[in-house]
Structures are given as structure tokens and as C-alpha cells.
PARO-403986 format. One record per residue (C-alpha): x, y, z. Coordinates in Angstrom, 1 decimal. Example, Ala and Ser with C-alpha at 12.3 -4.5 7.8 and 13.67 -1.06 7.14 Angstrom:
<atoms>
<atom <12.3,-4.5,7.8>>
<atom <13.7,-1.1,7.1>>
</atoms>
This chain:
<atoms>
<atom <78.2,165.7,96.8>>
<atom <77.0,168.2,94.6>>
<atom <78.7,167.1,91.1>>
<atom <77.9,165.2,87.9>>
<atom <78.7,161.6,88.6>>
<atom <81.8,161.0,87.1>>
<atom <83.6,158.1,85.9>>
<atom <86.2,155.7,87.7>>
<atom <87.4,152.1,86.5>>
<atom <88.7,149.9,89.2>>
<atom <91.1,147.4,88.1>>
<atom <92.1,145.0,90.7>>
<atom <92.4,141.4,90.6>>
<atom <90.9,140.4,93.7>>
<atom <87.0,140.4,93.7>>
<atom <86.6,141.2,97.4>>
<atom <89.0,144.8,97.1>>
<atom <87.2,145.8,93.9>>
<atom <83.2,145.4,95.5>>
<atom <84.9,147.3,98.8>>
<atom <86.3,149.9,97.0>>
<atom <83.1,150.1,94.4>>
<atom <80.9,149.9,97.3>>
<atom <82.3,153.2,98.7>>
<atom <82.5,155.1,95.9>>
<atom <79.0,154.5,93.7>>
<atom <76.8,156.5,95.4>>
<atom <78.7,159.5,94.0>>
<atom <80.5,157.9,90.7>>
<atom <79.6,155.6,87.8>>
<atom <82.5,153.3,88.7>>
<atom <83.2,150.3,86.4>>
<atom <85.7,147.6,87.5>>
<atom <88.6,145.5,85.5>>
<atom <90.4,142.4,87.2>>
<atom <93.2,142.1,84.5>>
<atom <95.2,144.6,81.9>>
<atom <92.4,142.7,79.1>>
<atom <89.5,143.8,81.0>>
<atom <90.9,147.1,81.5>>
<atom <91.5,148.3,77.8>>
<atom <88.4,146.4,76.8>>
<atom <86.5,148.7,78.7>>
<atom <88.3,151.7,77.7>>
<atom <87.1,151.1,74.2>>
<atom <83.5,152.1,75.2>>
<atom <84.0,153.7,78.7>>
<atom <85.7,157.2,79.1>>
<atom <86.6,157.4,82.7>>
<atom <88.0,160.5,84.4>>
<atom <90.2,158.2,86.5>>
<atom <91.5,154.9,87.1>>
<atom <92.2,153.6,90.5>>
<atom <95.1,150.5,89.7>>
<atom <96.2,147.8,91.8>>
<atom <99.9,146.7,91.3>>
<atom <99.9,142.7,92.4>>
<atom <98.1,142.1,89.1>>
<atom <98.7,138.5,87.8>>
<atom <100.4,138.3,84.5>>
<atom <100.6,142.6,83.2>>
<atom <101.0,144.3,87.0>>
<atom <100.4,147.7,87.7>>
<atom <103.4,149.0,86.4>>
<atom <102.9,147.7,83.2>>
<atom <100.0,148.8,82.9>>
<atom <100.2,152.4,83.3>>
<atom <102.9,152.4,80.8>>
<atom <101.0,151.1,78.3>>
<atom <98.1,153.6,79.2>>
<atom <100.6,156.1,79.2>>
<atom <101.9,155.2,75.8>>
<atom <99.0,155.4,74.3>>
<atom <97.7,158.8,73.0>>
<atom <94.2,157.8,73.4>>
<atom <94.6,157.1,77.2>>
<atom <98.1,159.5,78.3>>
<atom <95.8,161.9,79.4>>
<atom <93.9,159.8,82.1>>
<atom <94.9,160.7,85.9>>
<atom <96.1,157.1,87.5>>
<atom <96.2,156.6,91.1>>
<atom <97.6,153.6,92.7>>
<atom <95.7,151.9,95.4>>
<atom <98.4,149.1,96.5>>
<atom <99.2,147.3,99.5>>
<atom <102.8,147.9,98.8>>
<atom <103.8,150.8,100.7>>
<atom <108.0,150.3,99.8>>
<atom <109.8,153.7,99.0>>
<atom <110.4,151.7,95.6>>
<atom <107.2,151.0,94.8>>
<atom <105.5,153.9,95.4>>
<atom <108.8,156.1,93.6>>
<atom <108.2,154.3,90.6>>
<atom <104.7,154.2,90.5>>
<atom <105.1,158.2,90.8>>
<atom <107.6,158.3,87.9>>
<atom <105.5,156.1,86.0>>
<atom <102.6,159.0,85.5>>
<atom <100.9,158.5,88.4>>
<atom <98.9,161.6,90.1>>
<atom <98.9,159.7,93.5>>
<atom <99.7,156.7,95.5>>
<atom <96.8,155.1,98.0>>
<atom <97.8,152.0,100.3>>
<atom <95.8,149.7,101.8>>
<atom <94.1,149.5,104.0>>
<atom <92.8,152.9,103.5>>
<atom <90.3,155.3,105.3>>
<atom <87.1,155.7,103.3>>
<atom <87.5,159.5,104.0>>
<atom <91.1,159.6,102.9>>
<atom <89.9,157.7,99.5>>
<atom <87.5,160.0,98.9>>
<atom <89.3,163.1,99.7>>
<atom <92.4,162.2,97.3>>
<atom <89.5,161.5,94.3>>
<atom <88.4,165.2,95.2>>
<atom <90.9,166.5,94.8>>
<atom <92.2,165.3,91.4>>
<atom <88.9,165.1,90.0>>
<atom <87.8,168.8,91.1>>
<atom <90.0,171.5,88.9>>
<atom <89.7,174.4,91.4>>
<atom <90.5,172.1,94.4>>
<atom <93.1,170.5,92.7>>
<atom <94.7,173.8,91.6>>
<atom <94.9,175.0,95.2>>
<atom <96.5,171.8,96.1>>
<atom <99.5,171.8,93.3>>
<atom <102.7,171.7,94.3>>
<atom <104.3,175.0,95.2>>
<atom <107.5,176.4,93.9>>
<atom <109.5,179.2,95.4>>
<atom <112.1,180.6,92.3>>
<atom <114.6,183.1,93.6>>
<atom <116.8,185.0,91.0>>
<atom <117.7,188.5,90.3>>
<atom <117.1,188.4,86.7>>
<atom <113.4,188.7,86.3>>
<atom <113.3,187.3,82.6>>
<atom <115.2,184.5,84.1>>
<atom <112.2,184.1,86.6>>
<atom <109.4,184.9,83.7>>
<atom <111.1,182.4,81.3>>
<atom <110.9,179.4,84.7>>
<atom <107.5,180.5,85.7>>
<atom <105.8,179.8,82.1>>
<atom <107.8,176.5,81.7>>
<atom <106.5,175.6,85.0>>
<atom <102.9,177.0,85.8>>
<atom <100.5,174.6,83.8>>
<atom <101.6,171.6,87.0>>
<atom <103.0,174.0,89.5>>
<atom <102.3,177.0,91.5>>
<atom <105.5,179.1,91.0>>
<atom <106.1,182.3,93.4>>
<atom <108.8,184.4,92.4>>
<atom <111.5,186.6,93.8>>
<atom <114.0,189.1,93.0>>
<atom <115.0,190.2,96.1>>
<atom <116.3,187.1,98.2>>
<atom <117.1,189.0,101.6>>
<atom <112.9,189.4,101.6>>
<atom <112.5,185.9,101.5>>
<atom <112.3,185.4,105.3>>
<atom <108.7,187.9,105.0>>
<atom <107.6,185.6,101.7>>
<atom <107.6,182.7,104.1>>
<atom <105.5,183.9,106.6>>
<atom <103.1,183.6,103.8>>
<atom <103.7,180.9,101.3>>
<atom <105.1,177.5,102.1>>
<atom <106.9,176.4,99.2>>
<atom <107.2,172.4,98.9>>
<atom <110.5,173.0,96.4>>
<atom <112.8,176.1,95.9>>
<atom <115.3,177.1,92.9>>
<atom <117.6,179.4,94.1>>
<atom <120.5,181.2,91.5>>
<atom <123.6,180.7,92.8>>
<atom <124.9,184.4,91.8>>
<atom <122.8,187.3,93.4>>
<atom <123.9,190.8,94.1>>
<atom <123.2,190.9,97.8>>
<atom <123.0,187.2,98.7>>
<atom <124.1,184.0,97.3>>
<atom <121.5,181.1,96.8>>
<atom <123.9,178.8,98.8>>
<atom <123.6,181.5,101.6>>
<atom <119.8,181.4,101.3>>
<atom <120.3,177.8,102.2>>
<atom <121.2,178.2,106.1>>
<atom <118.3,181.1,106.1>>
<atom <115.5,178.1,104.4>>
<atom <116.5,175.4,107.0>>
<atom <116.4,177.8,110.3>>
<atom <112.4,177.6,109.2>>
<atom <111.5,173.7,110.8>>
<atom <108.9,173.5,108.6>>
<atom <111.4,173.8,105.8>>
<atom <114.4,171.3,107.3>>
<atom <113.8,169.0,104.6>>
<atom <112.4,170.8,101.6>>
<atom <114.0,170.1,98.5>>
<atom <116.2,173.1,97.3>>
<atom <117.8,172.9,93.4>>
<atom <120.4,175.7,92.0>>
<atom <120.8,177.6,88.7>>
<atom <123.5,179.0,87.8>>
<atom <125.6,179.9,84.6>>
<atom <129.1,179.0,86.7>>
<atom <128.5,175.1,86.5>>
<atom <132.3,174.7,87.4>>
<atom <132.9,171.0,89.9>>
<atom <133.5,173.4,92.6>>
<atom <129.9,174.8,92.5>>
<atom <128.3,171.7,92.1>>
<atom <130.8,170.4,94.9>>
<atom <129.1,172.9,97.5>>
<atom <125.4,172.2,95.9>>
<atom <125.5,168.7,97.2>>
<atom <127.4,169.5,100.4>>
<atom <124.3,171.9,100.9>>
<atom <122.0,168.6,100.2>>
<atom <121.2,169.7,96.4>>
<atom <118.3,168.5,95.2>>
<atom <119.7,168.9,91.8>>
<atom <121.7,171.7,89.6>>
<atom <120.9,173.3,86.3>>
<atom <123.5,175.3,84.5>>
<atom <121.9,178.4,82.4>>
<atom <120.5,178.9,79.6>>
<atom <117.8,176.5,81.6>>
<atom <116.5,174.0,79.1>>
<atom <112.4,174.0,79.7>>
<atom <112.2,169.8,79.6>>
<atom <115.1,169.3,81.6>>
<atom <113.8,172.0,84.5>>
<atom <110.8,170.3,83.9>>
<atom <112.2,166.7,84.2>>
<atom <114.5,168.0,87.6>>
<atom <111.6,169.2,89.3>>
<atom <109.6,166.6,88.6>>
<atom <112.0,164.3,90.3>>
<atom <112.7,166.3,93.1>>
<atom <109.2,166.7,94.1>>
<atom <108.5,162.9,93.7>>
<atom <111.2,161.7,96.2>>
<atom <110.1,164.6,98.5>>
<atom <106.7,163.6,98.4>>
<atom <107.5,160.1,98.7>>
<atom <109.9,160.1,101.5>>
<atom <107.0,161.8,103.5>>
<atom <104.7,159.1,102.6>>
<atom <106.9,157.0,103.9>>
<atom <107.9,158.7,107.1>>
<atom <103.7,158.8,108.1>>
<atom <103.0,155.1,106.8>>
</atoms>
């Protein structure tokens, strides 16, 4: 690899996982390792990693608790955390998501799949070519301006004004979540729905609506249509934010699950 030699801390409570996993990855990192939530912050007061790989099943302060702390702390917040568990549960790898985490390795793992995930958090340019990719559809383009800015720093957001194009967009981006407006001149976004799910690849992408009509009826026909959530305008920037966050965290960890 041709790349400074970065920084991981290992923290695992079993000897034998942390000398695998350290003996996989020191060729190409300066990787430190922590067997408890002590060692861990004990080392982060003279180390500086650009990553920590966590076990969960830690005796005493587990995984979870840890990466709330670290995440509660403006000295550590901004460290990327992936889990490397042998839980594999939907629950444990949801919360472990909504905890902060940037990724979710179980064991056993492929060395190659390992090293691939590190990559791609730890390189920016390949990481920004793998960021989640959003598809907003609305015919008000400050509407669209306003979502793409809120979004853009974690997301790749495509936009669109004219919804009856969006069967040529897909030929040529493949969105993992869409926000569709509800009200559009030519097309409704819950019409848009039957035209996303014709597209296999697309059967089970999550789709969330705008709109400014958030009446029970709407929202009644959002989740008949399998709504991934529903924001009534103005759009507040932490909630969208917050929605999309969630949505993209189940998605990405029912497909975990499905290929476990």
C-alpha cells in the first residue's frame, strides 16, 4: 500500500482476536491494542489514532458503552468506530450503527474484507465515492438547493425537477435512499413509487416523502406505500438529517443481515 502508516487501536478483550487482527493489519498501520474501556482512554491520552476497531462482549464497559462515551467526548467525537463483533443480530448491529458507528465487521471475517472496509474509511477520495447516495425529487429547485446543502457533507445527493425523467436518471445513478415531494405538477411522488419498485434493483430501497399537506390521509398512503418516513415542509435541516440517517441505517442493516 502506498500510504503513510496510519493509526488503529484495537480494543478487544480477548488476547488471541487482538494479536489476529494486529497481525493482519501492521504491515501497513501502526496499530496499538486496548483489552478494556481503561486501556482504551489511557492510550488515547498519548496516541491519536485515525480509527478504532471495538469489540462489543467487553467485560464490565461493553462496546456500546464505550462508543458513547467516545462519542461524548469532544476530544474523541470525531474518531471513525467500526465494530468488529461476533454478534451479527439485526439489534446489535442497528444500535451499534446509531451509536456513531461508520461500520459493522463480524467475525469471523475475511482478511481482504477487513482490509477493504479500513480503505475505504480511512482513504477520503475512496470513501467519498462510496457515500451513501440520495436521489431528491421536487419541483421547487430552492426546495432541492436548501436539502442538498443540509445533506452533502455525508451524502451524495442527485437532484431532480422533472420526475417523469427519472426512469433515464436510473439508468445512471443508483440511489440507496430517495425523497420524493408528494405534490408535483406532472406526477405525484406517491406515483413515482410504482415507477422506483418496477426497477428490481430498487424493490427495497428506502423512499421518504415531503410535503407541506401533512394531513392523516397523506401520511395514511406514505406508509401503505412502505414509507420510510415523512417530513412536512418547511423541512427542518436536523430532523431531515436525523430521518435519513435512520432510514439508511435499517436499510443498510437489513442487507447485512440478509448476506450474513
Amino acid at each position: 500500500m502506498e500510504h503513510k502508516r496510519r493509526t488503529i487501536i484495537i480494543v478487544d478483550d480477548i488476547n488471541y482476536c487482538l494479536q489476529t487482527v494486529r497481525g493482519r493489519l501492521k504491515e501497513d498501520y501502526r496499530v496499538y491494542t486496548a483489552q478494556k474501556a481503561e486501556e482504551l482512554f489511557e492510550l488515547l491520552e498519548t496516541v491519536e489514532p485515525e480509527l478504532i476497531l471495538l469489540d462489543i462482549a467487553i467485560p464490565v464497559t461493553d462496546g456500546f458503552e464505550i462508543i458513547k462515551q467516545l462519542k461524548n467526548d469532544t476530544k474523541y467525537q470525531h474518531i471513525p468506530v467500526i465494530f468488529l463483533s461476533a454478534k451479527s443480530d439485526k439489534e446489535s448491529i442497528t444500535k451499534g450503527m446509531s451509536l456513531g458507528a461508520i461500520d459493522f465487521i463480524t467475525k469471523p471475517f475475511r482478511n481482504t474484507a477487513l482490509i477493504e472496509c479500513i480503505e475505504n474509511h480511512l482513504d477520503p477520495e475512496r470513501y467519498d465515492a462510496i457515500k451513501p447516495v440520495i436521489m431528491a425529487i421536487d419541483d421547487n429547485p430552492s426546495m432541492l438547493r436548501s436539502m442538498k446543502s443540509v445533506l452533502c457533507d455525508e451524502y451524495k445527493v442527485y437532484t431532480l425537477t422533472e420526475p417523469l425523467t427519472l426512469n433515464e436518471v436510473l439508468k445512471k445513478v443508483t440511489p440507496d435512499l430517495f425523497l420524493l415531494d408528494c405534490l408535483m405538477p406532472e406526477i405525484t411522488g406517491f406515483d413515482l413509487v410504482s415507477v422506483i419498485r418496477s426497477i428490481l434493483r430498487h424493490k427495497e430501497t428506502p423512499i421518504m416523502f415531503l410535503t407541506s399537506e401533512g394531513t392523516s390521509d397523506y401520511v395514511h398512503t406514505a406508509q401503505s406505500l412502505g414509507s420510510a418516513g415523512f417530513i412536512v415542509k418547511p423541512v427542518d435541516g436536523e430532523l431531515l438529517k436525523q430521518k435519513v440517517k435512520a432510514a439508511l441505517t435499517n436499510y443498510m442493516t437489513l442487507r447485512l443481515t440478509h448476506y450474513m
